[in-house]
DRENMARGU-223614 format. One record per residue (C-alpha): x, y, z; residue in one letter. Coordinates in steps of 0.5 Angstrom, whole numbers, padded with zeros to 4 digits, always signed. Layout:
XYZa...
This chain:
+0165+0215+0202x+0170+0217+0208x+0168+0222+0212x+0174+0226+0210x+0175+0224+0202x+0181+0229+0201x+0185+0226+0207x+0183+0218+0206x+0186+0220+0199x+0193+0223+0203x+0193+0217+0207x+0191+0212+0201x+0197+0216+0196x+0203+0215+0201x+0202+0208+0203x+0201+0206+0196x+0208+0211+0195x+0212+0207+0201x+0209+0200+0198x+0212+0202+0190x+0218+0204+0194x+0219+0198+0198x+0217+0193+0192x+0222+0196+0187x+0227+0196+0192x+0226+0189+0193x+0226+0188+0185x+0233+0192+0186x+0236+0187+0191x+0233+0181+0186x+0236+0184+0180x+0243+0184+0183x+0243+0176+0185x+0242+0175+0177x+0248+0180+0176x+0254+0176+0174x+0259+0176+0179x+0267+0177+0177x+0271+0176+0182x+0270+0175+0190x+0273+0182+0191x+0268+0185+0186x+0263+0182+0191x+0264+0185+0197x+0266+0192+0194x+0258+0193+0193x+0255+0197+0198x+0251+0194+0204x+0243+0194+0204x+0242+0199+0211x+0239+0195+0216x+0234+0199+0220x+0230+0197+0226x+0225+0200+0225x+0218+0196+0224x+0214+0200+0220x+0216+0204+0214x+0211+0210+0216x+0214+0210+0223x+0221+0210+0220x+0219+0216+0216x+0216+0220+0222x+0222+0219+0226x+0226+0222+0220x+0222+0228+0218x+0223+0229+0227x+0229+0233+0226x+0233+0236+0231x+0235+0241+0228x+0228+0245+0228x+0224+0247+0234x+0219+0242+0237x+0214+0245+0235x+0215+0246+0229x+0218+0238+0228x+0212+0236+0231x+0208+0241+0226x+0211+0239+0220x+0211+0232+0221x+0204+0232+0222x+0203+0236+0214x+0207+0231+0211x+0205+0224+0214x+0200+0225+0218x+0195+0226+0213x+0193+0232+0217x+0190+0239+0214x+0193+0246+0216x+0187+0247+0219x+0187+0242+0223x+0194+0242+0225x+0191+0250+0227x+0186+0247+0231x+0191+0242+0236x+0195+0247+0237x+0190+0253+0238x+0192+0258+0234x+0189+0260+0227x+0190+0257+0221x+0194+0262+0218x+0198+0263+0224x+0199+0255+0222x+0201+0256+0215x+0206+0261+0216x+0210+0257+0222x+0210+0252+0217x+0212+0256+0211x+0218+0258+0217x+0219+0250+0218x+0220+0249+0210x+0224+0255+0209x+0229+0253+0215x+0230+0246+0213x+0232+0248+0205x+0236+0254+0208x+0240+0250+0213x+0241+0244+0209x+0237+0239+0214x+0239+0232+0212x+0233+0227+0213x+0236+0221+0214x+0234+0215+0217x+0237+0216+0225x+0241+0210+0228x+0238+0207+0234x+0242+0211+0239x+0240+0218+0236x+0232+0215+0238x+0231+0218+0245x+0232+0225+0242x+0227+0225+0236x+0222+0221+0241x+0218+0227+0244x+0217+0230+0238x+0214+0223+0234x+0210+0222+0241x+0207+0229+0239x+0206+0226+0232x+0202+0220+0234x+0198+0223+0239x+0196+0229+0236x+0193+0223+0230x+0191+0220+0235x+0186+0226+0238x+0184+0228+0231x+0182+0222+0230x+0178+0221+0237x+0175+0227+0234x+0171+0223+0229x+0176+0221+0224x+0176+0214+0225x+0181+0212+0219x+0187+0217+0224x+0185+0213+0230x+0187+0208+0228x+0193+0209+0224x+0195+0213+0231x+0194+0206+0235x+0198+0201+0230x+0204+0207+0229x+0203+0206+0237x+0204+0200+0236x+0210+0200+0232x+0213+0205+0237x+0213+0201+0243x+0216+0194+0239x+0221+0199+0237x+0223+0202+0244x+0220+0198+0249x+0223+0200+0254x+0221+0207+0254x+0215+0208+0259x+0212+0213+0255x+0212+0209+0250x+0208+0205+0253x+0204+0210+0257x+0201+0214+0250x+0199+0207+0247x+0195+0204+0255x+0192+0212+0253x+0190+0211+0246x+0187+0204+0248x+0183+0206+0254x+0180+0212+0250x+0179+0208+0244x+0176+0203+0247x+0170+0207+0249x+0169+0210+0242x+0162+0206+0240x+0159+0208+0246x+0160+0216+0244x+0155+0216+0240x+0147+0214+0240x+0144+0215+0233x+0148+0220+0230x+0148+0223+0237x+0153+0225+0242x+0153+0222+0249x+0156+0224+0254x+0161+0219+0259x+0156+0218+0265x+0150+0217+0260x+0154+0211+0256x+0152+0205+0256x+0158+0201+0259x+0157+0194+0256x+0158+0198+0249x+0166+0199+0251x+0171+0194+0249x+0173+0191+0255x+0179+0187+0252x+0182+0193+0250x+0181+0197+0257x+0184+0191+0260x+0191+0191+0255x+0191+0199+0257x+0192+0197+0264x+0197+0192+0262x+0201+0198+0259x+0200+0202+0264x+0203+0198+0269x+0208+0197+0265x+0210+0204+0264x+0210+0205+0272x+0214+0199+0273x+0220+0203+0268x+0219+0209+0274x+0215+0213+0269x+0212+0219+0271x+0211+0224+0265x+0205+0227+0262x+0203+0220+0257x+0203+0216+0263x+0199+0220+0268x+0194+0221+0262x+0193+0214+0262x+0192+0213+0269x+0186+0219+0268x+0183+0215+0262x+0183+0209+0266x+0181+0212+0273x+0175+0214+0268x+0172+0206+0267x+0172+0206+0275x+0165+0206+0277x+0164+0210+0281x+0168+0215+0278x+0174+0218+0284x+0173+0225+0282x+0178+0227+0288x+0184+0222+0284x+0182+0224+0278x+0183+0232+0280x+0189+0231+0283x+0193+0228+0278x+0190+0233+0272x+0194+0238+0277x+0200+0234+0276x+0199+0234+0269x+0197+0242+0269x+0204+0242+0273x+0209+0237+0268x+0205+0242+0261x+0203+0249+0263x+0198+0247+0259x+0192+0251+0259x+0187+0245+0256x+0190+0240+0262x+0186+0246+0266x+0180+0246+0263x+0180+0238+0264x+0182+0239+0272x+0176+0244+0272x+0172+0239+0269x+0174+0234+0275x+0174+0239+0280x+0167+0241+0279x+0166+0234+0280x+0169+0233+0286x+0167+0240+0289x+0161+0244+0286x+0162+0248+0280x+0164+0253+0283x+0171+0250+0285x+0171+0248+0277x+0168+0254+0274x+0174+0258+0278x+0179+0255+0275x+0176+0256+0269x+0176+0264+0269x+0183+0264+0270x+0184+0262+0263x+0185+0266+0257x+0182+0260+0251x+0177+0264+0247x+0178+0260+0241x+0178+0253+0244x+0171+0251+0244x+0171+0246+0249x+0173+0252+0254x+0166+0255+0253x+0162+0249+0253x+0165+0247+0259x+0164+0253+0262x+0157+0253+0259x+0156+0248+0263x+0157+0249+0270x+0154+0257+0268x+0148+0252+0268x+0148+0248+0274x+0148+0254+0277x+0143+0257+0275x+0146+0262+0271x+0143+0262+0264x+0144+0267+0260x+0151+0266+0261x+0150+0260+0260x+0147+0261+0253x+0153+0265+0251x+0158+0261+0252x+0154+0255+0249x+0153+0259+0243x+0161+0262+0243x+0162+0253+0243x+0158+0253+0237x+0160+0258+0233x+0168+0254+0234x+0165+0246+0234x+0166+0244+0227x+0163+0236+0229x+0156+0235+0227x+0154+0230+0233x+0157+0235+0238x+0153+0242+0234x+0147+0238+0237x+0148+0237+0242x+0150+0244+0244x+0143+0246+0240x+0140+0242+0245x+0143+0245+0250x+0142+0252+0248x+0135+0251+0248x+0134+0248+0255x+0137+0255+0258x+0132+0257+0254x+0134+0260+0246x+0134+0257+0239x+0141+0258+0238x+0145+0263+0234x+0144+0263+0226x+0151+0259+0225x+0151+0256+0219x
């Protein structure tokens, strides 16, 4: 049984759907070799089979249903409901709003694209560039769904990855967002102990997979050799500075501050804090924290639980561990943060 039967059917559906398409498309050019040809003229009035360059049917489809015309956000949302085999609820949860804020943005989304007419239509090869950070949001947001405990959208978001960086070579964020995933991935079956989480500096490193590591560092090299400098990239630099040891957390914050200040992003904040505690104490993380407004982001809370912790500050601590607990959906991750409420001295909230 896959851990999530109602998107494993989703994604199942629409592969077999792009295989029928494909096989009577290819039926349809087979039948046309049997039809009998009058003249040479009557030959060359058929029209053309479009060629594309597209390596894979699926990528093809995000690209398509990326269209300008729609804020990205939207394109970026709207993409993941239809192809990416995400549920409303997660699309609410990568995008920190609530789920019926979601289901109205998306409504939005449709509605403009009925009203307005957008054509979906395959884009030619020069209009890519202008789709391209909104498939790069698609594959990545897969990606961390994913990460997150779906297996099936790891590595779906990795083989489009794939795809991507074969169609656009030349891209340096491209190549960054698949050195990113291959780096993360690759310390995937060390996260977990038994069933349990287990946090990076207690992994067992010879459970990771080297080869994959070593092939994200190829990419990552790669991409600056293109003089690429976005948020993909720094991002894959972080995960690779993380398989140093030891870890240099003073790099690793200083380049998370270059990605708060490429993105606004107050989730990159909470990661800096994390890296600044290290570095400084966390007094200096926990600072960072408290400038944030990220009520419903669960690792907000768990991040800030932990550094209440290291400083003694248990009661405090404990809320924040529970406020975690209440947003954590993984199960691996509501253990471990029941046993981290009972070491700052409580049984835990009676959720469910």
């Amino acid at each position: 049984m896959p851990p999530n039967p109602g998107a494993w059917l989703t994604i199942t559906a629409r592969n077999r759907a792009i295989d029928r398409i494909r096989r009577d498309a290819t039926l349809a050019e087979k039948a046309k070799l049997l039809e009998p040809q009058d003249t040479g003229q009557a030959t060359m009035d058929e029209p053309e089979v479009e060629e594309t360059s597209f390596p894979d049917e699926r990528l093809e489809l995000i690209f398509t249903c990326c269209h300008p015309a729609l804020a990205l956000e939207a394109q970026v949302a709207l993409t993941l409901r239809a192809l990416g085999g995400l549920m409303t609820e997660e699309i609410a949860r990568a995008f920190l709003v609530e789920p019926a804020t979601m289901k109205r943005r998306l409504s939005r989304a449709k509605r403009k694209v009925k009203e307005a007419g957008i054509p979906f239509t395959v884009p030619p090869d020069h209009l890519l560039p202008e789709r391209l950070a909104a498939v790069l949001g698609v594959v990545y947001l897969i990606f961390n769904e994913g990460y997150a405990g779906r297996v099936d959208l790891a590595s779906e978001a990795i083989r489009l990855g794939s795809s991507l960086a074969e169609l656009m070579p030349d891209e340096p964020e491209v190549q960054g967002l698949l050195a990113l995933m291959l780096i993360t991935d690759a310390r995937r079956d060390a996260r977990f102990e038994n069933g349990e989480l287990v946090l990076l500096p207690d992994q067992d490193r010879s459970r990771w997979n080297e080869a994959q590591i070593a092939r994200g560092r190829e990419l990552l090299e790669l991409a600056l050799a293109l003089r690429g400098r976005g948020p993909y990239l720094i991002q894959a630099a972080i995960a690779a500075l993380h398989c140093d040891d030891p870890l240099d957390w003073t790099e690793i914050a200083a380049l998370y501050a270059e990605l708060a200040r490429l993105t606004g992003s107050p989730v990159v904040e909470v990661n800096r804090a994390i890296a600044v505690a290290e570095a400084g104490g966390p007094e200096a993380g926990l600072a960072l924290l408290e400038r944030l407004d990220l009520d419903g982001y669960q690792y907000f809370h768990s991040t800030r639980a932990e550094l209440l912790r290291r400083m003694d500050r248990l009661d405090e601590a404990r809320a924040a561990f529970e406020r975690a607990l209440e947003l954590a959906r993984a199960e691996p991750e509501r253990r471990f943060l029941r046993g981290r409420i009972e070491e700052v001295g409580g049984t835990g909230p009676s959720v469910p």
